[in-house]
C-alpha positions in Angstrom: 83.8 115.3 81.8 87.4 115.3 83.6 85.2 115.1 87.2 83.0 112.6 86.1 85.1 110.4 84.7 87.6 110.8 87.5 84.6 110.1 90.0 84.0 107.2 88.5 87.6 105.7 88.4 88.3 106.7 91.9 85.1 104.2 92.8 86.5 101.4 91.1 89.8 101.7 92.5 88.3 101.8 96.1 86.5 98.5 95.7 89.9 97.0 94.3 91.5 98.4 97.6 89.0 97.6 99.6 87.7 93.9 99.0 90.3 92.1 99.6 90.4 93.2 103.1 87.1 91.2 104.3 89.6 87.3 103.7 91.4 88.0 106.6 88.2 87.2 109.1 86.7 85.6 106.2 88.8 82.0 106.3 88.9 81.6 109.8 90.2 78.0 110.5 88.6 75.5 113.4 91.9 73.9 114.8 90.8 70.4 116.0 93.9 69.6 118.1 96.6 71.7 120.1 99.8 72.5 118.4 103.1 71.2 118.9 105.7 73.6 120.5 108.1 73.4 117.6 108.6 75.0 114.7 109.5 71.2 113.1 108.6 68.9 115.8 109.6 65.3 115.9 107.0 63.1 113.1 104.3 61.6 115.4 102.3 58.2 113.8 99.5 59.4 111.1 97.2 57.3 114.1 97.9 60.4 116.3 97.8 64.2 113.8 97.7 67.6 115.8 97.6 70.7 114.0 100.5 72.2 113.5 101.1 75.7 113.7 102.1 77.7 110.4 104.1 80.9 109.5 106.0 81.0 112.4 109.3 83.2 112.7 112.6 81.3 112.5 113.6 81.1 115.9 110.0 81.6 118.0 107.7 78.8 117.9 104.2 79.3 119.2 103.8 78.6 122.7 101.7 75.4 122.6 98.3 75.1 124.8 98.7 72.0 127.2 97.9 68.8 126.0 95.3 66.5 127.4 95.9 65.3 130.6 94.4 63.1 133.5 93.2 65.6 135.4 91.9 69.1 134.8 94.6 71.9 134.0 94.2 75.6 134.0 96.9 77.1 132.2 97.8 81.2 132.5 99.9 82.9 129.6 100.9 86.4 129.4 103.1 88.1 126.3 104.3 91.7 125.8 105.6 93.6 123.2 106.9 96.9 122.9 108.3 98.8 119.4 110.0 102.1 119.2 110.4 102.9 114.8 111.8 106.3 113.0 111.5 106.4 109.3 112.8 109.6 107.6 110.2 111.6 106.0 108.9 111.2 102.0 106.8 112.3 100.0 102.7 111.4 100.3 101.4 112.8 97.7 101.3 115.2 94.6 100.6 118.1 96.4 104.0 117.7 98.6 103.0 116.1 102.1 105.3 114.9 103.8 105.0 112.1 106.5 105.2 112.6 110.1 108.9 112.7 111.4 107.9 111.6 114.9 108.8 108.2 116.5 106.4 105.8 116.2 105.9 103.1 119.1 103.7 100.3 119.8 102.5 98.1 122.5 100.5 94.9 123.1 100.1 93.1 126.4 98.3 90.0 125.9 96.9 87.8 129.0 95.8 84.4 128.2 94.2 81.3 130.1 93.6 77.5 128.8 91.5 75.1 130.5 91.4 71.1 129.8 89.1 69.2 131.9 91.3 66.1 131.8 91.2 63.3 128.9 89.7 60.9 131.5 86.2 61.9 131.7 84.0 60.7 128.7 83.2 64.1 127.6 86.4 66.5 128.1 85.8 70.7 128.3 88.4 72.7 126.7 88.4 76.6 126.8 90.2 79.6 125.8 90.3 82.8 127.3 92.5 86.0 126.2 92.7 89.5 126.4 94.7 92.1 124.8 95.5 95.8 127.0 96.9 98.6 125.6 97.0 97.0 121.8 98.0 99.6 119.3 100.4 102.6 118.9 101.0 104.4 122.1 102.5 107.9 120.9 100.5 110.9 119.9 97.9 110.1 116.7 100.1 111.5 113.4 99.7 114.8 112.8 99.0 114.4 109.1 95.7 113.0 108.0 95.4 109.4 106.3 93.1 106.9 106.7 94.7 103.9 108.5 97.5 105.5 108.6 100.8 103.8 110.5 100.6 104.6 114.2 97.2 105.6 114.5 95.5 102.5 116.3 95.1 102.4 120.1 93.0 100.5 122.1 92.9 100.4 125.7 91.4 97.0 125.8 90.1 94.2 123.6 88.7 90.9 123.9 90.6 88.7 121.8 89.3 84.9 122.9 86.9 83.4 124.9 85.2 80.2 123.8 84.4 77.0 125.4 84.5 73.7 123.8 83.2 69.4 124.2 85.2 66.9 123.3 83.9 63.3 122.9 86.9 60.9 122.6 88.2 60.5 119.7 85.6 61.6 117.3 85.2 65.4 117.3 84.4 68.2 119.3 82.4 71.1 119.4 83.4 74.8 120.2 81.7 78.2 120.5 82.7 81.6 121.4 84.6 84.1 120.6 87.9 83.1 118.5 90.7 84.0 116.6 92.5 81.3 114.2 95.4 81.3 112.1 95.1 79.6 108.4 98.2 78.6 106.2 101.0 81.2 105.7 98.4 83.7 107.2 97.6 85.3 103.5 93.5 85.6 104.8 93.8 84.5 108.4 96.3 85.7 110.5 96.1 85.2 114.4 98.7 88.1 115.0 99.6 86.8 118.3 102.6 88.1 120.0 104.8 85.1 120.4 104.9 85.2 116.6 107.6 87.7 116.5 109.6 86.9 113.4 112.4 89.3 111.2 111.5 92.4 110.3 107.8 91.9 111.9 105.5 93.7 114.4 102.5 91.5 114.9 98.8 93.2 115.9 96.0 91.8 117.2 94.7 89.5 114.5 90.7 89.2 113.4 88.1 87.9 115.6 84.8 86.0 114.6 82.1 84.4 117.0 81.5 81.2 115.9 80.0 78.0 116.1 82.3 75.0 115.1 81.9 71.7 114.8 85.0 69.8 113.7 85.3 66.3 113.3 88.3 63.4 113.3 86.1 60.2 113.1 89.0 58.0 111.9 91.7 59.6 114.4 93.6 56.2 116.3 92.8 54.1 114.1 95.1 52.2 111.4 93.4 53.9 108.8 95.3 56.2 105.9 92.2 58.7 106.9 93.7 58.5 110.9 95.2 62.1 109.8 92.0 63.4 108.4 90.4 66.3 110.1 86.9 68.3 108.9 85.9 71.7 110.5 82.6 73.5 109.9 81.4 76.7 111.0 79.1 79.7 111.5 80.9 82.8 112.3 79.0 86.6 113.0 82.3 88.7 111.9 83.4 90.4 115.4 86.4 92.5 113.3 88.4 92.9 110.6 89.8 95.0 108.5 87.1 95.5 105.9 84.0 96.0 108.8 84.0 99.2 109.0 81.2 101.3 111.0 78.1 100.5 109.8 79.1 97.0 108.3 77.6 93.9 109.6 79.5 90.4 108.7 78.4 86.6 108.3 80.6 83.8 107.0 80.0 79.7 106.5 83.6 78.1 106.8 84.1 74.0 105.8 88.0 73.4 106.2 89.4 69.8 105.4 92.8 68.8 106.5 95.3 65.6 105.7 97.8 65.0 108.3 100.7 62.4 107.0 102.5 63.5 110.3 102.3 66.0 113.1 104.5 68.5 111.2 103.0 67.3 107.8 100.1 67.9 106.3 97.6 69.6 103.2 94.5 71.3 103.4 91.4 73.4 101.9 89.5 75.5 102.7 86.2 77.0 101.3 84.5 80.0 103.0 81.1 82.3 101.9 81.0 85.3 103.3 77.7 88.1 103.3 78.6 91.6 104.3 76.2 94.6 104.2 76.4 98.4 105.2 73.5 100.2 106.6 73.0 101.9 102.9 72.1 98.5 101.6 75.6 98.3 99.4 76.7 95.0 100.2 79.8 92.0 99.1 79.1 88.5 98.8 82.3 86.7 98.0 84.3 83.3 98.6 87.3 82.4 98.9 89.1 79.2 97.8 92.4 78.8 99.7 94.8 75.6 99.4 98.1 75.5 101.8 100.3 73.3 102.5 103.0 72.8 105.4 106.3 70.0 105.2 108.8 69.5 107.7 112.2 67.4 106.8 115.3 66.7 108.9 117.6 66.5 106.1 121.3 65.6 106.8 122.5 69.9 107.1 119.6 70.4 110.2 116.1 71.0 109.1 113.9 71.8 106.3 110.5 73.3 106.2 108.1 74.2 103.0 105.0 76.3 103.1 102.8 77.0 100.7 99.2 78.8 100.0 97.6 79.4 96.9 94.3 81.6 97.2 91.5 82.3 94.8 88.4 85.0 95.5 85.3 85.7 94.0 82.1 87.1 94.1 80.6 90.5 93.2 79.8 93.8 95.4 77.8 96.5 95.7 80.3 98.6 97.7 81.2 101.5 96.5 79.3 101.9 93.6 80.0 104.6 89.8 78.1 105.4 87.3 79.0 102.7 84.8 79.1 99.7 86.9 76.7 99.9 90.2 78.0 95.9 90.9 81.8 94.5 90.4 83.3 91.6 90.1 85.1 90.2 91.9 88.7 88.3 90.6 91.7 88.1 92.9 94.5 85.4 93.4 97.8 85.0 95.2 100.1 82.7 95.3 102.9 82.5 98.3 105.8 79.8 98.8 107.9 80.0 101.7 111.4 78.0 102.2 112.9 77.5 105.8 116.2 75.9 106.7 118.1 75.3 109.8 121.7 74.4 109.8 123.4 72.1 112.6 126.3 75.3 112.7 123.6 77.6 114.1 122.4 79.7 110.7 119.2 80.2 109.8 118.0 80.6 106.2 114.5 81.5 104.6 113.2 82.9 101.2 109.5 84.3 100.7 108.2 84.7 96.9 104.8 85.6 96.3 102.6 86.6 93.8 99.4 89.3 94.8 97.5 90.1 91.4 96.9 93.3 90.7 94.2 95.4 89.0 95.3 95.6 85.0 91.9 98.6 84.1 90.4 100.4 87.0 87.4 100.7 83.7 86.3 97.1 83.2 83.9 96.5 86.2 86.4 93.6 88.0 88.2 94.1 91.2 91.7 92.1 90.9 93.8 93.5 93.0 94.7 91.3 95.9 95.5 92.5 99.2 97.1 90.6 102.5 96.3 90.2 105.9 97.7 92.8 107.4 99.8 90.4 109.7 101.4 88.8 106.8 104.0 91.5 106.3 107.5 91.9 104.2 110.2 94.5 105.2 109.6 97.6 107.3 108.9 100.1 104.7 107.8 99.8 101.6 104.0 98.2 102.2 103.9 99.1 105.7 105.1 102.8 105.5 105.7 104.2 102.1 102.6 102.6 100.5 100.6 103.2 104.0 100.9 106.6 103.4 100.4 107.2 100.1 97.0 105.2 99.4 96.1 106.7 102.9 96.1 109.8 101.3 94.1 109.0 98.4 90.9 110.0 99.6 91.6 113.4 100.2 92.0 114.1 97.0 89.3 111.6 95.7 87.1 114.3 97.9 88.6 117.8 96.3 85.8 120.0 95.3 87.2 121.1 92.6 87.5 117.7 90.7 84.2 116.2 91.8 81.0 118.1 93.4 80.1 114.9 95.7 82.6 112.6 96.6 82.3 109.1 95.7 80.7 106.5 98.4 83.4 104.2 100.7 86.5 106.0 100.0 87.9 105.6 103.5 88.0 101.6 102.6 90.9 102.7 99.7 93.8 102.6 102.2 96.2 99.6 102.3 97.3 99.8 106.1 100.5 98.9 105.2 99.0 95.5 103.9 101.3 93.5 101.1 99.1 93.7 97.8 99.0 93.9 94.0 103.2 92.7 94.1 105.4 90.2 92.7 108.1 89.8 95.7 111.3 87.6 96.7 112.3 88.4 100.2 115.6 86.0 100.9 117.0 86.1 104.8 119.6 84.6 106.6 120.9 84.6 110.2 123.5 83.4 112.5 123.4 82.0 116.1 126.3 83.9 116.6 126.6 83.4 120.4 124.6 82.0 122.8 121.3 84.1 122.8 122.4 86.3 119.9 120.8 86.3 116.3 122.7 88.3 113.7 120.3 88.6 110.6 120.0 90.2 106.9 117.5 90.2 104.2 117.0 91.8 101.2 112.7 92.3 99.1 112.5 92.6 96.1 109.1 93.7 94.4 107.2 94.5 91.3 104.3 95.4 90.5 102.1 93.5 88.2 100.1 96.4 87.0 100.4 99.6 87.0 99.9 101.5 90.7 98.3 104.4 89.9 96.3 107.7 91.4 93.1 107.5 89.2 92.9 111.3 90.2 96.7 112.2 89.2 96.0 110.3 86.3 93.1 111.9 85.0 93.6 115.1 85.8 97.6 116.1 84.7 97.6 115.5 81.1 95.7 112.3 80.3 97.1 109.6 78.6 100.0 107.8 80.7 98.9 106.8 84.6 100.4 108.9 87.3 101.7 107.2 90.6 100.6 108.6 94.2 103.1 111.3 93.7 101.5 113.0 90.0 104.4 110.9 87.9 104.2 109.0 85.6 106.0 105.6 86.6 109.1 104.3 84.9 108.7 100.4 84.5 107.0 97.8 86.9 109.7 98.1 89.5 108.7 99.1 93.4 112.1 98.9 95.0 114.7 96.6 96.6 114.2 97.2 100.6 117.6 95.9 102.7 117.8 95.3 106.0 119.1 93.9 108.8 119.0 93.4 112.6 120.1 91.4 115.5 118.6 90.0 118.3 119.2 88.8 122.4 117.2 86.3 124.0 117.7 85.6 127.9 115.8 82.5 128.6 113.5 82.5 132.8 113.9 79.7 134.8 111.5 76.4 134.7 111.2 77.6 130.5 109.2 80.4 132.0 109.2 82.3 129.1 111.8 84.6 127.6 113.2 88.4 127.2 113.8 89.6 123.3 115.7 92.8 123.0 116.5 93.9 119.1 116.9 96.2 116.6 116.9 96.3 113.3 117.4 98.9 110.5 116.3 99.3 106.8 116.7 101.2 103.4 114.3 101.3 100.4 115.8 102.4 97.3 112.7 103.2 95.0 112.0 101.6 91.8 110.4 103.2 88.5 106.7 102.7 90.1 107.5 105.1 92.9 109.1 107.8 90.7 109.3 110.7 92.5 110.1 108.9 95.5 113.5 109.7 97.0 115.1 106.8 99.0 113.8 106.0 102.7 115.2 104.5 106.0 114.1 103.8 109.2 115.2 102.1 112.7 113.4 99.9 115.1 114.2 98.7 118.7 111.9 95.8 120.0 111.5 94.1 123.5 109.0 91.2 124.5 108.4 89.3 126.8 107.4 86.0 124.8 106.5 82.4 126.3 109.3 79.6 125.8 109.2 77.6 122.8 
């Protein structure tokens, strides 16, 4: 009875891990225009509305592609990144793993080119072209098994863009190829490029889609309330993502809709189906409903910026399928606001507070626990380390022998990756331009959990009754932990705005909440440098 019934939770909980995984491909957005190359960039007439990138750090700005011009422009790029990370050892699970002690480092080179045939021609062709060497962790794979487990990705290379597009005029354009896209605060669609380099963040290579897009600004230069309006449709064959996994194929409709009031203001919608099936016939068809938001304001201290994205899923699976329910539901929501201020005396200020629901039964046939892209990240240890680890490990003993006689289909697809999920979190920062080139910066997450985070096997297997965490305890209120860090940064500008060295470090210590109980207190270092282009 014990195996069965543990069988059948350990299913349940999978598809709560897992599905939430597929949004981050899944709400791919078809930019219309290029994006500006700051952060808050002076207000431009409603007659004239780019897209303006979102969720960038507080001192990078995305390196803009080059704006229309007379005559035809190839643009190269090139960005590198390189992490070194130690993180004292803890507890995995309730047998008494411990994690690797080794240093963990990571690498990205990305290469880039942009072409723009020139505005002057009656049809312009615009292009992007990108690829990513050496993407991944570049020390030895972890000695310890977990699936996705933190510094166990390497690939030599990867395509990341390469799509070709026709503009007419004013009215729209058409694109096709291979692309990667970036969609509010980045809680579904996170481009992960390298330039993005905020606090306490180490950006991979985002999700890719091949698509067909067709995006349209038919009352763009006019004197029209609608001159700001831009619609984006698209057909997308899923390239990868988190959730494809071998054996998974991927399709996804996309219709985005987008209000600029000003080039750094604007609200938009999105609505995307997506259809995924595995070669055993299981399959997910979902949708995602995401509204964001992004305001810039030059208030009398410096600047202001607010963010916003509110998220809503559903749909029903096949994946992983128990006994009791062979299909799930599928109910999952988040909600994320995001504060950023600027002050003429050189400090910088920001505050994250988000909302992931979580699953309440792993018995009632729904999956509700929502999970990030793994790009949107908060601190350096809790979700991407300690919780890495510990759903990592699940599946070993979802698999013992001696609990269940088969183990349960898709448990690989339980394992966070160090994505933010199933959390109620503040994460409050502030720096100072302390000198010329230096950042000085501190933050502090806070986080609890919404429902209880549980190990359906610890659970139903040491005593009954009360859930067990990860570690086989049973968990002392909804709190994870409070996670402080703090860091610096240099920055040495090249000539002719060239691009720009980053050298850093930044350090970090979780003290563990009554969720983790069991888990003693962690810390852990990391030194960064990147070469980034200029803002």
């Amino acid at each position: 009875m014990a195996s069965t019934r543990s069988a059948r939770i350990w299913t349940v909980s999978t598809i709560a891990a897992a599905i939430p995984a597929w949004s981050s491909a899944y709400a791919q957005e078809a930019a219309a225009t290029d994006p500006p190359a700051s952060a808050t960039p002076a207000a431009a007439a409603p007659a004239e509305p780019v897209a303006v990138p979102v969720a960038l750090p507080l001192a990078v700005a995305s390196k803009p592609t080059p704006p229309a011009a007379d005559h035809a422009m190839w643009v190269g790029g090139i960005s590198a990144l390189a992490t070194g990370q130690q993180v004292s050892t803890f507890s995995t699970d309730a047998g008494g793993a411990l994690s690797p002690d080794s240093v963990q480092t990571f690498g990205r080179l990305r290469l880039s080119l942009a072409l723009d045939s020139g505005a002057s021609q009656a049809v312009t062709v615009k292009g992007g072209f990108a690829a990513e060497l050496a993407s991944g962790s570049w020390g030895d794979v972890p000695q310890l098994f977990a699936d996705r487990a933190p510094g166990s990705d390497l690939a030599k290379s990867l395509p990341a863009e390469g799509w070709l597009g026709l503009a007419r005029g004013q009215l729209g354009e058409v694109r096709a190829g291979l692309m990667a896209s970036h969609w509010g605060l980045g809680l579904l669609a996170n481009d992960g490029k390298p330039q993005d380099l905020g606090w306490f963040t180490v950006p991979r290579i985002g999700d890719r889609v091949v698509r067909g897009a067709l995006v349209l600004t038919p009352w763009r230069g006019q004197r029209s309330a609608l001159a700001g309006l831009v619609l984006s449709l698209a057909l997308d064959d899923v390239f990868a993502d988190e959730l494809k996994l071998a054996g998974d194929e991927a399709q996804q409709a996309v219709a985005a809709l987008r209000w600029f009031t000003a080039a750094d203001r604007w609200v938009g919608f999105y609505y995307a189906g997506r259809s995924q099936t595995h070669t055993s016939g299981r399959r997910l068809d979902a949708h995602a409903f995401d509204l964001a938001t992004d305001l810039a304001f030059t208030p009398s201290f410096g600047s202001l910026r607010l963010q916003g994205e509110a998220v809503l899923l559903a749909g029903s699976t096949t994946l992983a399928p128990s006994p009791d329910f062979p299909e799930h539901a599928i109910e999952q929501a988040a909600v994320l606001l995001r504060a950023t201020a600027k002050g003429t005396a050189g400090w910088l200020a920001q505050l994250d507070a988000g909302w992931f629901s979580g699953d309440t039964s792993l018995d009632d046939g729904k999956v509700q626990g929502f999970r990030a892209d793994p790009n949107f990240q908060m601190g350096m240890l809790l979700f991407p380390q300690v919780l890495a680890w510990q759903s990592g490990r699940a599946r070993l003993a979802a698999s013992d022998p001696d609990l269940v006689g088969r183990p349960a289909d898709d448990l690989e697809r339980l394992a966070s990756g160090g994505a933010v999920g199933s959390a109620v979190a503040i994460f409050p920062k502030i720096g100072w331009n302390a000198w010329q080139g230096l950042e000085i910066y501190a933050g502090a997450l806070l986080a609890l959990s919404p429902s209880p985070l549980t190990d359906p096997r610890a659970s139903r297997t040491e005593g009954g009754g009360d859930p067990r965490n990860f570690l086989g305890k049973i968990p002392d209120g909804s709190y994870l932990g409070t996670e402080l860090a703090g860091g610096f940064r240099l920055r040495f500008a090249a000539p002719r705005r060239a691009g720009q060295l980053v050298i850093g470090a930044e350090v970090a210590q979780l003290l563990p909440g009554g969720v983790l109980k069991g888990l003693e207190n962690v810390s852990g270092m990391r030194v960064t440098a990147g070469w980034l282009p200029s803002d």
